[in-house]
TORZASE-75842 format. One record per residue (C-alpha): residue in three letters; x, y negated, z. Coordinates in steps of 0.1 Angstrom, whole numbers. Last residue first. Layout:
N
 rest    px    py    pz
  ALA     X     Y     Z
...
END
This chain:
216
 rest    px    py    pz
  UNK   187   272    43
  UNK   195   239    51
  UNK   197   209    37
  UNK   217   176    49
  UNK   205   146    72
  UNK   204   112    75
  UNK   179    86    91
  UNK   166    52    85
  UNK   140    38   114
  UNK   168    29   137
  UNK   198    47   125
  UNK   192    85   130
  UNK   222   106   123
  UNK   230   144   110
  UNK   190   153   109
  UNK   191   191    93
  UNK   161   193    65
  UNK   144   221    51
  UNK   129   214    22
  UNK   100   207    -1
  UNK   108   195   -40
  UNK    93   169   -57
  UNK   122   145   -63
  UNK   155   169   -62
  UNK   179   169   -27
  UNK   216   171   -32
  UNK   220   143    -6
  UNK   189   138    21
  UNK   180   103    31
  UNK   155   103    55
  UNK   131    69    64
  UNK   113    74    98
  UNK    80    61   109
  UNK    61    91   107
  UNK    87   113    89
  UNK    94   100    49
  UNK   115   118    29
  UNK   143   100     6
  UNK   165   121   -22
  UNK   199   110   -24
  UNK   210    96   -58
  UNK   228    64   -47
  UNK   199    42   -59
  UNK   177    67   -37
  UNK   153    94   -54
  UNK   113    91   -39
  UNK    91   117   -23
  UNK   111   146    -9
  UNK    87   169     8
  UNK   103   175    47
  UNK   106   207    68
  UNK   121   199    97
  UNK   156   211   115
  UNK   168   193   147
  UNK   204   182   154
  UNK   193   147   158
  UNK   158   138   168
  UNK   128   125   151
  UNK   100   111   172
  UNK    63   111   164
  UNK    48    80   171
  UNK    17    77   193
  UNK   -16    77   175
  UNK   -26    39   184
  UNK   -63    37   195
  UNK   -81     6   191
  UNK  -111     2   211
  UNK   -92   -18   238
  UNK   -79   -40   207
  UNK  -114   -52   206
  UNK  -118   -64   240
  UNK   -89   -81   242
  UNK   -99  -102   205
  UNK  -126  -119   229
  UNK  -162  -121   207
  UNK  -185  -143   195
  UNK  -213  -131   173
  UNK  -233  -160   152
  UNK  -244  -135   123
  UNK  -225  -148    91
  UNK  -198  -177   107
  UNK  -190  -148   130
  UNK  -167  -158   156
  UNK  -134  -142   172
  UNK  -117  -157   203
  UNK   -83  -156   211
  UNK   -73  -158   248
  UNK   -44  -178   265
  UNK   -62  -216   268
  UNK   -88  -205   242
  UNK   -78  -199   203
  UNK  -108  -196   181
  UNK  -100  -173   150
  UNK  -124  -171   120
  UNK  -152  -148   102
  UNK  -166  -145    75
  UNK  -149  -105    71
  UNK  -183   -88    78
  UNK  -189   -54    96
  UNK  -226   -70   115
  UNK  -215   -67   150
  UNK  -176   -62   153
  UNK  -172   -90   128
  UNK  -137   -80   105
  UNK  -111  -103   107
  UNK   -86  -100   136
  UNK   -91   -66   149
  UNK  -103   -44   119
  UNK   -78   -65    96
  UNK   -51   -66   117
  UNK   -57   -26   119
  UNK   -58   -22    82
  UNK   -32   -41    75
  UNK    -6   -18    97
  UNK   -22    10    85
  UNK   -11    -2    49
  UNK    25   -13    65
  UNK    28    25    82
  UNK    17    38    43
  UNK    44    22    28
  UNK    71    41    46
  UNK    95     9    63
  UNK   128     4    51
  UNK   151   -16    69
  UNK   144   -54    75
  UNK   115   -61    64
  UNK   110   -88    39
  UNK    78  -106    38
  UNK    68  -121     5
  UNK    50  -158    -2
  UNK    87  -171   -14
  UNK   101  -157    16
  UNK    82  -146    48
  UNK   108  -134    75
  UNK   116  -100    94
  UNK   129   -83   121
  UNK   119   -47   128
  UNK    96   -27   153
  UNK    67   -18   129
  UNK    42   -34   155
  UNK    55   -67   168
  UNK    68   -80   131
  UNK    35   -70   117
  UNK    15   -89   141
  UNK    38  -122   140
  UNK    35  -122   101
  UNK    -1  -118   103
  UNK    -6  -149   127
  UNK    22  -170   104
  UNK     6  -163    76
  UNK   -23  -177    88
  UNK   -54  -161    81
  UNK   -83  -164    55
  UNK   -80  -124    42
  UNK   -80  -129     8
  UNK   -57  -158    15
  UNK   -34  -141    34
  UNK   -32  -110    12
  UNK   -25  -130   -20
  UNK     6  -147     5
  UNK    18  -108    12
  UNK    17   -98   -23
  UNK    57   -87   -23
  UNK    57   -69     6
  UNK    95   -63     7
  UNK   115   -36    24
  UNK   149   -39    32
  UNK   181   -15    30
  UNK   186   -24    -7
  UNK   154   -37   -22
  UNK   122   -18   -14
  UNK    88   -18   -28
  UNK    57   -24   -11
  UNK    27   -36   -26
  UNK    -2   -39     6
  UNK   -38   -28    -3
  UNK   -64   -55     3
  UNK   -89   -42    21
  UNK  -125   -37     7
  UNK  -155   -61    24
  UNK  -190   -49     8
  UNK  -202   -79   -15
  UNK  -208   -60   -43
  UNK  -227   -31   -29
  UNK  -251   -51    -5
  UNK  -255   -71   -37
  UNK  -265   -47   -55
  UNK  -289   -29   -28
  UNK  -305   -65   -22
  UNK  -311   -63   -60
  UNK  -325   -30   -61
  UNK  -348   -36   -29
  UNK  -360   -69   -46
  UNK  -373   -52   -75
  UNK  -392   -27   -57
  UNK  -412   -56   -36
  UNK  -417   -76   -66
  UNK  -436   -48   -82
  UNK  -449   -38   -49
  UNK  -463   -77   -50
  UNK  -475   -77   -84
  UNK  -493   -47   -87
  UNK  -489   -31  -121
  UNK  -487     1  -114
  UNK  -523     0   -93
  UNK  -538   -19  -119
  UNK  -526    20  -139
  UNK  -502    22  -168
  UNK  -498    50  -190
  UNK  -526    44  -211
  UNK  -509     7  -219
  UNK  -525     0  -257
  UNK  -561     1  -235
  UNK  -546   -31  -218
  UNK  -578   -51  -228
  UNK  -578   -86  -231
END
């Protein structure tokens, strides 16, 4: 059969095995691509003076922890009490959104993700004292001690009484005060209009809530 209808084509274009060779790149590409690991993002709203993540069981599972491991490590690193309720965690106080999203991210970088090959198939082995993390994907086997050395925490920035900062007010209260977030720290600020930037007096620190009043 002649391929004379082909003058395009060359024997050498039609090689079967680069052929196959070029269309197994593209699909080990796609799939490289669709099965990269995204984290979860945390949805925070608040309620009162707490602060609720309401998909917290939807994280768990994505994540294949127990609750009661991720529970533990958020309650030991944002400083506040808290419980699970109804597949939620509510915080008590409020807690910026994005300090619970760094939060995740770090439990997930030390507690899920394999430190050799970057994949999440992995699960906990508890030893005497130590916990153990192994890659069901590329056999790795790792203390979690080790991984937490890597880990370094930008030290909190501390808000004082009596001092003046410039704050962006990102949120209105239920009272009407407008609320600024510093670091950690929630700030109420009366008179103040969503959107604006200003310069902010702190009257009283509470924990992680704070008050103050604009100045000029």
């Amino acid at each position: 059969m002649s391929l004379s209808y082909l003058p395009s084509c060359t024997m050498s274009d039609l090689d079967y095995n680069k052929l196959l060779k070029r269309v197994s790149s593209i699909t080990s590409t796609k799939i490289v691509d669709e099965e990269r690991f995204k984290v979860p993002n945390a949805d925070i709203f608040y309620e009162g003076n707490t602060t609720v993540f309401k998909n917290f069981d939807k994280v768990v599972d994505i994540l294949n922890r127990e609750a009661v491991h991720l529970l533990k490590f958020f309650l030991g690193n944002v400083g506040t009490a808290g419980e699970v309720v109804g597949g939620r965690i509510v915080f008590q106080g409020k807690i910026p959104a994005r300090t619970l999203q760094d939060r995740l991210n770090e439990y997930v970088d030390t507690y899920v993700i394999c430190s050799e090959c970057g994949r999440p198939d992995t699960h906990l082995v508890k030893k005497g004292r130590t916990i153990l993390i192994r890659c069901d994907a590329c056999g790795a086997f790792r203390s979690i001690k080790s991984m937490r050395k890597k880990t370094v925490k930008m030290p909190h920035e501390i808000l004082k009484e009596g001092n003046v900062y410039e704050l962006t007010i990102k949120d209105i209260g239920k009272r009407g005060d407008g609320v600024a977030f510093f670091d950690k720290y929630v700030i109420y600020i009366p008179g103040a209009v969503k959107g604006s930037v200003v310069r902010v007096k702190i009257e009283k620190i509470s924990g992680t809530v704070a008050f103050g009043q604009i100045v000029a």
